[in-house]
LOTORLUM-241702 format. One line per field, with one value per residue: residue number from 1; residue in three letters; x, y, z of N, C-alpha, C in turn. Coordinates in steps of 0.2 Angstrom, whole numbers, m for minus. Example, Ala and Ser with C-alpha at 12.3 -4.5 7.8 and 13.67 -1.06 7.14 Angstrom:
2
n <- [1 2]
res <- [ALA SER]
n_X <- [66 64]
n_Y <- [m28 m11]
n_Z <- [39 35]
ca_X <- [62 68]
ca_Y <- [m22 m5]
ca_Z <- [39 36]
c_X <- [66 64]
c_Y <- [m16 0]
c_Z <- [39 39]
This chain:
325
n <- [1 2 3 4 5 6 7 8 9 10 11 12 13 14 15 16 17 18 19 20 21 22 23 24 25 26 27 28 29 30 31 32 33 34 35 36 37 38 39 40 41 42 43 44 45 46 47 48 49 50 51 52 53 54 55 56 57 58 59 60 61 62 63 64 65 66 67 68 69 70 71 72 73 74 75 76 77 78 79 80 81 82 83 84 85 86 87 88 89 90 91 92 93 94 95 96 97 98 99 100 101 102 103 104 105 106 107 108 109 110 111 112 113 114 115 116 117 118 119 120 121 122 123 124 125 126 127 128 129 130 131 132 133 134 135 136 137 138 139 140 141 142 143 144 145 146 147 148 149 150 151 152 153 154 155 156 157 158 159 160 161 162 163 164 165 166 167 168 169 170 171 172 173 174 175 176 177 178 179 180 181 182 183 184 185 186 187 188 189 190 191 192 193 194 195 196 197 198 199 200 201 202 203 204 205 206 207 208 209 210 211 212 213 214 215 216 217 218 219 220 221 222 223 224 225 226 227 228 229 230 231 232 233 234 235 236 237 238 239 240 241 242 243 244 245 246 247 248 249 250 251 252 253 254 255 256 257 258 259 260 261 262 263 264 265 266 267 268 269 270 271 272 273 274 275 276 277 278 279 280 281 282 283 284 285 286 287 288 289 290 291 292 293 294 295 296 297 298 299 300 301 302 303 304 305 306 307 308 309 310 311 312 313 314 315 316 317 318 319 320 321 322 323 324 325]
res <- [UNK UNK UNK UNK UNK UNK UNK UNK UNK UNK UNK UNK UNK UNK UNK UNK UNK UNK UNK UNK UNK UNK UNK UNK UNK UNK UNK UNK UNK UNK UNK UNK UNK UNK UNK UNK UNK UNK UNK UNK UNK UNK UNK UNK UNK UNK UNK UNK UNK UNK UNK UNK UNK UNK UNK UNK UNK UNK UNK UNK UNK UNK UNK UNK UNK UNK UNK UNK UNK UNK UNK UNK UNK UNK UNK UNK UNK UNK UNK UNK UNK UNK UNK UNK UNK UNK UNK UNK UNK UNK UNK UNK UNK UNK UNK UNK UNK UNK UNK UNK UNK UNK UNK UNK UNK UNK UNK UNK UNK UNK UNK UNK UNK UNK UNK UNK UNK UNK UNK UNK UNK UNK UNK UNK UNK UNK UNK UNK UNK UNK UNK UNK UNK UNK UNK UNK UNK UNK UNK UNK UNK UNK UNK UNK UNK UNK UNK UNK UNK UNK UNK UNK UNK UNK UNK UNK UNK UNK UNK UNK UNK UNK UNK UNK UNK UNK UNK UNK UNK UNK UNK UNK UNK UNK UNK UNK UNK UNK UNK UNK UNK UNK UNK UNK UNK UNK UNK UNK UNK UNK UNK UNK UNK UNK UNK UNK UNK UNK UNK UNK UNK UNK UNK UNK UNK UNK UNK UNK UNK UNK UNK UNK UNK UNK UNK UNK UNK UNK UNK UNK UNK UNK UNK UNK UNK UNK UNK UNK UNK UNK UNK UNK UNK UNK UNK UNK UNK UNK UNK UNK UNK UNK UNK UNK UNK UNK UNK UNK UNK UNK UNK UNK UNK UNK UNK UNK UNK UNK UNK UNK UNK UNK UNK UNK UNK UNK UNK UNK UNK UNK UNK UNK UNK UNK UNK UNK UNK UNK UNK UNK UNK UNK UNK UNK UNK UNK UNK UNK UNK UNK UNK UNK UNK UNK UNK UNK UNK UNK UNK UNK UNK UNK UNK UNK UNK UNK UNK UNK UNK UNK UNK UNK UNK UNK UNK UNK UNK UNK UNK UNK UNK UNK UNK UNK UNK]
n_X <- [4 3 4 9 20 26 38 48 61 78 83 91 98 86 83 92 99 107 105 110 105 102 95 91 76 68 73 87 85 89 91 83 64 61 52 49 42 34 25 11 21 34 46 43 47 48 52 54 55 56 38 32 33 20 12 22 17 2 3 10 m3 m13 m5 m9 m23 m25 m21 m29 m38 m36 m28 m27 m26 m32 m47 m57 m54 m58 m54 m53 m66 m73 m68 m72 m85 m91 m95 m105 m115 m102 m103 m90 m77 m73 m59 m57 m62 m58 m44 m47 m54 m40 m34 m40 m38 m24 m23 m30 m23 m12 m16 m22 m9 m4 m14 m26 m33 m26 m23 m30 m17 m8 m10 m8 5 13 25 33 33 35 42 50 42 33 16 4 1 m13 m20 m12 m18 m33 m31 m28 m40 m48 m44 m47 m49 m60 m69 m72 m84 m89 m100 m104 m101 m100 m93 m93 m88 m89 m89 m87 m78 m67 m53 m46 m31 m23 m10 0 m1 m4 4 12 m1 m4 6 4 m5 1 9 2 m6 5 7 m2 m1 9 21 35 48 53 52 46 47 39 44 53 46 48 45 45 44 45 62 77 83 92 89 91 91 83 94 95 99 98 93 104 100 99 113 122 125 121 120 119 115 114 111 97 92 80 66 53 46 43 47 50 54 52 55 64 71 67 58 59 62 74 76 80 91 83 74 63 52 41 33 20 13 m3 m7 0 1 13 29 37 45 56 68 68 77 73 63 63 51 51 38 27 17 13 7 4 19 20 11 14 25 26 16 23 36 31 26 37 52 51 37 36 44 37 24 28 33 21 19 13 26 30 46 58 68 74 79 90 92 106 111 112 107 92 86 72 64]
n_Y <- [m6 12 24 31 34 45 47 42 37 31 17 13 26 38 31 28 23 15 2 m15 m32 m47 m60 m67 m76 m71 m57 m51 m38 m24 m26 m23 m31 m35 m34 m34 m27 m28 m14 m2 0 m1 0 m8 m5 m11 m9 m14 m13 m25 m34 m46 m56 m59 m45 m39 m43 m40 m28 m27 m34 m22 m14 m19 m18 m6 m2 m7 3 15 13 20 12 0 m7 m9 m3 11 23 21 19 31 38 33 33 43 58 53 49 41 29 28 19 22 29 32 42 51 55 59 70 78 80 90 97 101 104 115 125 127 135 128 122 108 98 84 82 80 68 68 73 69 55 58 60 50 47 41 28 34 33 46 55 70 76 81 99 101 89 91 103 99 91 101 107 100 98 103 105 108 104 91 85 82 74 66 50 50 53 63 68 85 88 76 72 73 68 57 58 52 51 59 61 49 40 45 45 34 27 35 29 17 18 21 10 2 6 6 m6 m9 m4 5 9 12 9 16 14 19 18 27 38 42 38 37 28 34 33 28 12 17 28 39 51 46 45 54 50 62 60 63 75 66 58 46 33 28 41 57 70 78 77 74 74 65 61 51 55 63 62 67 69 77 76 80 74 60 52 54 60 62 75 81 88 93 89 82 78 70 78 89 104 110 121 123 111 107 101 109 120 128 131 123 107 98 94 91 88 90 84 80 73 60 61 75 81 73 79 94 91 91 102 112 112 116 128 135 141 153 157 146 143 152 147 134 143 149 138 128 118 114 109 112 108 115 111 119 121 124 117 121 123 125 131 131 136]
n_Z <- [0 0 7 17 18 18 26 25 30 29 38 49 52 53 65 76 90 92 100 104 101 109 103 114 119 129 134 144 157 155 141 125 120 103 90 72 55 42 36 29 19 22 31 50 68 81 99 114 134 146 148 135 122 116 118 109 95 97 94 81 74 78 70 56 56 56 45 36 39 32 23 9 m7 m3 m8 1 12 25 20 4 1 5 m4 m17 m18 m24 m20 m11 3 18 30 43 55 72 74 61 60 69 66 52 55 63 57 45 54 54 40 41 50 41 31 21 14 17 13 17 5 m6 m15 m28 m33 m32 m34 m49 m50 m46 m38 m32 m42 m54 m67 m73 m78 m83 m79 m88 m92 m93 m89 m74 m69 m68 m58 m48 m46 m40 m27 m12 5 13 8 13 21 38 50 63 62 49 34 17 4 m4 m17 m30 m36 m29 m18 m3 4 18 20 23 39 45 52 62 68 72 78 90 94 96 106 115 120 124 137 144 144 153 151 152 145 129 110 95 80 65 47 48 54 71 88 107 123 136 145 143 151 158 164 156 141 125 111 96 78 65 49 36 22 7 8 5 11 28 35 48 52 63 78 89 108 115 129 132 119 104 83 71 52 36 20 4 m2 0 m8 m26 m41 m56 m67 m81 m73 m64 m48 m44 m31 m19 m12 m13 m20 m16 m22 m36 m40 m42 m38 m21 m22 m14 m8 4 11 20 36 53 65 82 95 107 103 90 81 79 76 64 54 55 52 37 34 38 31 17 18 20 26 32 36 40 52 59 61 70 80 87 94 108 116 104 95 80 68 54 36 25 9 5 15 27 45 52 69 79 92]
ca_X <- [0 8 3 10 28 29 45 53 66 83 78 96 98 80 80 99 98 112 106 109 99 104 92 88 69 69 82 88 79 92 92 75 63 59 49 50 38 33 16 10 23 38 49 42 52 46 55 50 61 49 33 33 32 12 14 24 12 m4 5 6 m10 m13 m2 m13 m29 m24 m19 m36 m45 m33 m25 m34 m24 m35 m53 m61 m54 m63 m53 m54 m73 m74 m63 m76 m92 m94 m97 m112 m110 m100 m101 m83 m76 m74 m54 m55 m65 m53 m39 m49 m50 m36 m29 m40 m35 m19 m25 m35 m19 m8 m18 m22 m4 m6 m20 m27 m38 m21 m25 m29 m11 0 m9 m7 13 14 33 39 35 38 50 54 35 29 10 4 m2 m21 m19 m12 m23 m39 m28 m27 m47 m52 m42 m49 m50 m66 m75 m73 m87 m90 m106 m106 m97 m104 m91 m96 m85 m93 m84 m89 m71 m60 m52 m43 m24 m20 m1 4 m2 m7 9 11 m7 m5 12 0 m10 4 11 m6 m9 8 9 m8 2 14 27 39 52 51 55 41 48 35 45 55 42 51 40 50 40 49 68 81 81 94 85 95 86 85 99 92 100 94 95 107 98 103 119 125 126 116 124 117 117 116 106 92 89 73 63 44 45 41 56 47 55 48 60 62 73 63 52 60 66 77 74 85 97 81 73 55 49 35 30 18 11 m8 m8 5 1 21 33 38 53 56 75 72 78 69 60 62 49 49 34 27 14 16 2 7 24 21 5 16 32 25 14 29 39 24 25 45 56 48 31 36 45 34 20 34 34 15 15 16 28 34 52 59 73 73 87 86 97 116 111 110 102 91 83 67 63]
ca_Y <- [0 19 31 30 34 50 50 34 38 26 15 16 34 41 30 27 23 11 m5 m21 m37 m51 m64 m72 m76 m68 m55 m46 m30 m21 m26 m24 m36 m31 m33 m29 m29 m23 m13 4 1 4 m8 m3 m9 m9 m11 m14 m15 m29 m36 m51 m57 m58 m38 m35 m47 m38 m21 m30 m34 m16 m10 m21 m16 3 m2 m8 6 18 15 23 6 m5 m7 m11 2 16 31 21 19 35 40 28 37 50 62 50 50 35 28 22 20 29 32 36 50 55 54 64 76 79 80 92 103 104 109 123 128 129 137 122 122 103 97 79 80 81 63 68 77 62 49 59 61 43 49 32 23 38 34 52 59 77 76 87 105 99 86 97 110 96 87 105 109 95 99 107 100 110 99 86 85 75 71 61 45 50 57 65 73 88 86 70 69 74 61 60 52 51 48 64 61 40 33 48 44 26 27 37 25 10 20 23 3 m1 9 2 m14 m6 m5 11 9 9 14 14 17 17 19 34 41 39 40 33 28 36 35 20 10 20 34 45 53 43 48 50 53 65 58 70 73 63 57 39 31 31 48 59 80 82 74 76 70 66 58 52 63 59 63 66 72 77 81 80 63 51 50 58 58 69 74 85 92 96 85 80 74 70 85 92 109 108 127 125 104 106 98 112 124 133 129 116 99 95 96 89 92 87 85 74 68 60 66 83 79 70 84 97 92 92 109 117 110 118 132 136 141 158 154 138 144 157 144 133 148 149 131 127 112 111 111 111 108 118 111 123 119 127 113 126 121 132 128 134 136]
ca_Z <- [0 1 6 23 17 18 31 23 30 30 46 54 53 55 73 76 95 94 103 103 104 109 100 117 118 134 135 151 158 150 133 123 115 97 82 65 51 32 35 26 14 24 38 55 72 87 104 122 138 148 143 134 115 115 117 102 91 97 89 72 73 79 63 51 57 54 37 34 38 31 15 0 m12 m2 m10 8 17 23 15 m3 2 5 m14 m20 m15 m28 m17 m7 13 20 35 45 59 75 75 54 60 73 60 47 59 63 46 43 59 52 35 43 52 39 24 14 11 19 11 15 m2 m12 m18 m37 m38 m31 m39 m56 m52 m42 m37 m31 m47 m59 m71 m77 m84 m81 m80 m94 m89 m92 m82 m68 m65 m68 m53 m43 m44 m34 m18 m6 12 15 3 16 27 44 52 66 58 41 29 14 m1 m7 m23 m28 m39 m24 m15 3 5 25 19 27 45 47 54 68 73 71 81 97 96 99 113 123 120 126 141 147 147 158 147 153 140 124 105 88 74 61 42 51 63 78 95 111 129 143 144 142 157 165 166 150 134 117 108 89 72 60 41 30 14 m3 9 0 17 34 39 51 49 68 83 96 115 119 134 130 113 94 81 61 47 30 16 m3 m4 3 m17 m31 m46 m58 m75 m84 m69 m60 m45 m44 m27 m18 m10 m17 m19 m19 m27 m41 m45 m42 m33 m20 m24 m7 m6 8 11 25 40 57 70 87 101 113 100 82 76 79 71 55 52 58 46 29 34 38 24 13 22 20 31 35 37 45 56 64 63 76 87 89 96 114 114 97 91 70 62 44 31 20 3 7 21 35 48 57 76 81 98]
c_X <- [4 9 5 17 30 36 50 61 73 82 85 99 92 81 85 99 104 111 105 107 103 100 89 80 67 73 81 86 83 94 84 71 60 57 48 46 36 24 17 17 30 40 44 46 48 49 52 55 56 43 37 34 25 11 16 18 6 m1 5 1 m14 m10 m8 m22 m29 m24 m24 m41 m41 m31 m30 m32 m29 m42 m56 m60 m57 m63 m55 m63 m76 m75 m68 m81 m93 m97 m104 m109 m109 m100 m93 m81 m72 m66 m54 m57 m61 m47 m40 m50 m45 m31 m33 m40 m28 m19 m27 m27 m14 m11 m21 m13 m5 m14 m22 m31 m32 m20 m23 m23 m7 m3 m7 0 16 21 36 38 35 44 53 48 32 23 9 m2 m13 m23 m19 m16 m31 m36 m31 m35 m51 m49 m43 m53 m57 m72 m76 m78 m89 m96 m107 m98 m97 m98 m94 m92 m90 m91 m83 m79 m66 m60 m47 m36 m23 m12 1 5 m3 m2 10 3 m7 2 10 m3 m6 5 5 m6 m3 9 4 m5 7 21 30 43 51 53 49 43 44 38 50 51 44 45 44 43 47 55 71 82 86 94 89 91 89 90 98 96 97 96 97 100 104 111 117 123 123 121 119 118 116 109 103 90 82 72 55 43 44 48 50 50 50 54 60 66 71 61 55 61 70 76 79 89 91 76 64 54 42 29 26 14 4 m11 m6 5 9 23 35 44 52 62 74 72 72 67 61 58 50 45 32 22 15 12 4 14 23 13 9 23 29 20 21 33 35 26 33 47 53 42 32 37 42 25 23 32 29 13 16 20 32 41 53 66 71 79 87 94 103 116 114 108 98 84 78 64 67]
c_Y <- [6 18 33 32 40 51 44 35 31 23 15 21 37 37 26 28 20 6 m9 m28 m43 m60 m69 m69 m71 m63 m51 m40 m26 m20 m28 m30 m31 m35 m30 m33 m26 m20 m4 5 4 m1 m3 m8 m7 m14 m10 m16 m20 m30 m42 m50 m56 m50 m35 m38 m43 m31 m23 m31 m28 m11 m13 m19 m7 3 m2 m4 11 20 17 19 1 m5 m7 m5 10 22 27 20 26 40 38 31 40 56 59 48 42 35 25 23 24 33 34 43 54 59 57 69 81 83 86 98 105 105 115 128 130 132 133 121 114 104 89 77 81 73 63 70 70 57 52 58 53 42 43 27 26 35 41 55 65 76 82 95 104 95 90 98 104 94 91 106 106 95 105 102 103 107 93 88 80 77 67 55 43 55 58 71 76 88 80 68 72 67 62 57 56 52 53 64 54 39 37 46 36 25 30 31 16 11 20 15 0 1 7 m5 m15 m7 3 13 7 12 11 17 16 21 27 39 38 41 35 35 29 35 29 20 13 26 40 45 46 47 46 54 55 65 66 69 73 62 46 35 32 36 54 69 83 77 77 71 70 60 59 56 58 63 63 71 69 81 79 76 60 50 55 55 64 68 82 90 93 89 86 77 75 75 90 98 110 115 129 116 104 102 107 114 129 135 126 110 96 99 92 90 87 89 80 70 67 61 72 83 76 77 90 98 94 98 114 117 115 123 137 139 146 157 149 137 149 153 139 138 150 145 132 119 109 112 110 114 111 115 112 121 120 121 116 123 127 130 132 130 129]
c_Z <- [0 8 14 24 14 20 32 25 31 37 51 56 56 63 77 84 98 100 101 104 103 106 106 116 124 136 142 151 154 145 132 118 109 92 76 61 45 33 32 20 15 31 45 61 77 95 110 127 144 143 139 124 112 114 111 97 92 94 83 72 73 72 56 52 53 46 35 32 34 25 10 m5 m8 m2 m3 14 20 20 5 m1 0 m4 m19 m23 m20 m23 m12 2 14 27 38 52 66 76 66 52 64 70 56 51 62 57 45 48 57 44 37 43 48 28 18 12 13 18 11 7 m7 m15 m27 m37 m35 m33 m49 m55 m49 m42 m38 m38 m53 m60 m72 m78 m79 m83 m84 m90 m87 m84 m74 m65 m67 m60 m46 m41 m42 m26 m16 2 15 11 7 23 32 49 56 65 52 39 20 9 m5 m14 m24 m32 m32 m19 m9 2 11 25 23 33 49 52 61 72 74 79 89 98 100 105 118 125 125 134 146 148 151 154 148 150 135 114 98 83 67 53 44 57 68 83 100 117 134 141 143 152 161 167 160 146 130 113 100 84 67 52 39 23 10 3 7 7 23 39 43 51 55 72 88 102 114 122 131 124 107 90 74 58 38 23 8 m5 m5 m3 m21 m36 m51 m66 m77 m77 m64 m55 m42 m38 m24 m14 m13 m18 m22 m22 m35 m43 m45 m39 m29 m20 m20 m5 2 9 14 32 48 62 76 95 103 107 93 77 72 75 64 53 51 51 38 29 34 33 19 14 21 27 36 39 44 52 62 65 71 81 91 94 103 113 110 96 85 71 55 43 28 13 2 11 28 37 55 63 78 88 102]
């Protein structure tokens, strides 16, 4: 499925914590049990310091269920349902109302610049499996005149595309919201330590077991190798980045990624690389990155300044790096 790979990032870099597992079935408190698995189109890991193996297994289950209702490649699910409709109201379930929500609290917030109804423009450019093709300018702008996230309306658990041709993709916000939703489950399990890496969305539960921050690496853009462009502590906190690497492609000297600008049917040309946000929720992080990204540096960053809580990485194309708050 994707659309979930927004923040594909390298999985040793993006969540570079440096530890190691010793393969027993059991391992000592102070080494973690871990799981890893292929969901939303993208590895995910997920580590636990206690708790058993039955715990990590009810989270894959927990990751495939999300898939279900979430991807818009999968006929059954409730956003391709939704895609489906022609604009006639759908009923779905009570966390893809949440989720729609959401998504489109952080469209509000950021001008439509973050737009979930950017659907029609990223299946026309379908970055990851472009070979090289510019959609033709018709194309385009038929692509642009169906996004608008106020075409989406919510009713209860009744959604309803007012624009029967508009269509929703989650891919900018899911794996943060899916990645809140493991932590809540796991901490109800008593699970105090802990690290979820969903495809690059890092989110960590409390501290390593001897009481010090996560120690996380933040992918270089376009570097050859799992190289990092500078690091962040954190305790209990989320880690998302959004840059113009993760899905591209180049066509005469010039770079085509997946970011896309639901004014201009473009790729966006801001001069920056990427986006790193970090906050307590991954909602708010992966919503948060590709608004600001959108948004550029200026904007971005006096969005950031607004927040309570938030902090942003810009890596603006010199490869500066510029810290807000």
């Amino acid at each position: 499925m994707k659309r979930f790979t927004k923040h594909m990032l390298p999985f040793l870099v993006s969540a570079a914590m440096l530890f190691s597992l010793t393969g027993c079935t059991t391992p000592p408190a102070s080494e973690p049990l871990e799981t890893v698995g292929v969901y939303f189109d993208t590895i995910i890991s997920i580590k636990i310091w206690g708790g058993s193996q039955d715990i990590l297994d009810h989270c894959k289950e927990m990751c495939s269920d999300y898939e279900q209702l979430f991807s818009r490649t999968i006929d059954t699910s409730d956003i391709s349902r939704i895609n489906a409709a022609h604009g006639q109201p759908v009923e779905v379930d009570d966390e893809t109302i949440e989720l729609i929500e959401k998504g489109l609290y952080y469209s509000q917030l950021s001008g439509g610049r973050f737009d979930i109804t950017i659907a029609p423009l990223s299946e026309l450019w379908d970055i990851k499996n472009n070979p090289g093709n510019i959609p033709d300018e018709a194309s385009i702008d038929e692509a642009v005149s169906h996004i608008d996230y106020r075409n989406v309306l919510v009713e209860g658990n009744t959604v309803t595309l007012k624009d029967p041709k508009a269509a929703i993709d989650l891919g900018g916000i899911a794996k943060g919201f899916i990645a809140d939703k493991l932590k809540a489950w796991l901490k109800s399990e008593g699970i105090e330590h802990g690290q979820i890496d969903l495809g690059g969305n890092l989110l960590t539960i409390g501290s390593k077991t001897d009481g010090s921050d996560f120690h996380i690496g933040i992918q270089k853009p376009f570097a050859e190798t799992n190289e990092a462009i500078t690091t962040v502590d954190i305790h209990d906190q989320s880690v998302v980045s959004s840059g113009i690497y993760e899905r591209y492609f180049k066509k005469d000297g010039k770079i085509y990624h997946h970011l896309l600008d639901p004014e201009t049917g473009y790729p966006f040309d801001n001069h920056l690389l990427q986006v790193t946000i970090i906050s307590d929720q991954s909602v708010d992080g992966d919503g948060l990155s590709t608004a600001c990204f959108a948004l550029g540096l200026e904007q971005g960053s006096q969005l950031v300044e607004s927040l309570d809580g938030i902090r942003a990485i810009f890596v603006t194309d010199d490869y500066s790096l510029h810290y807000i708050n």
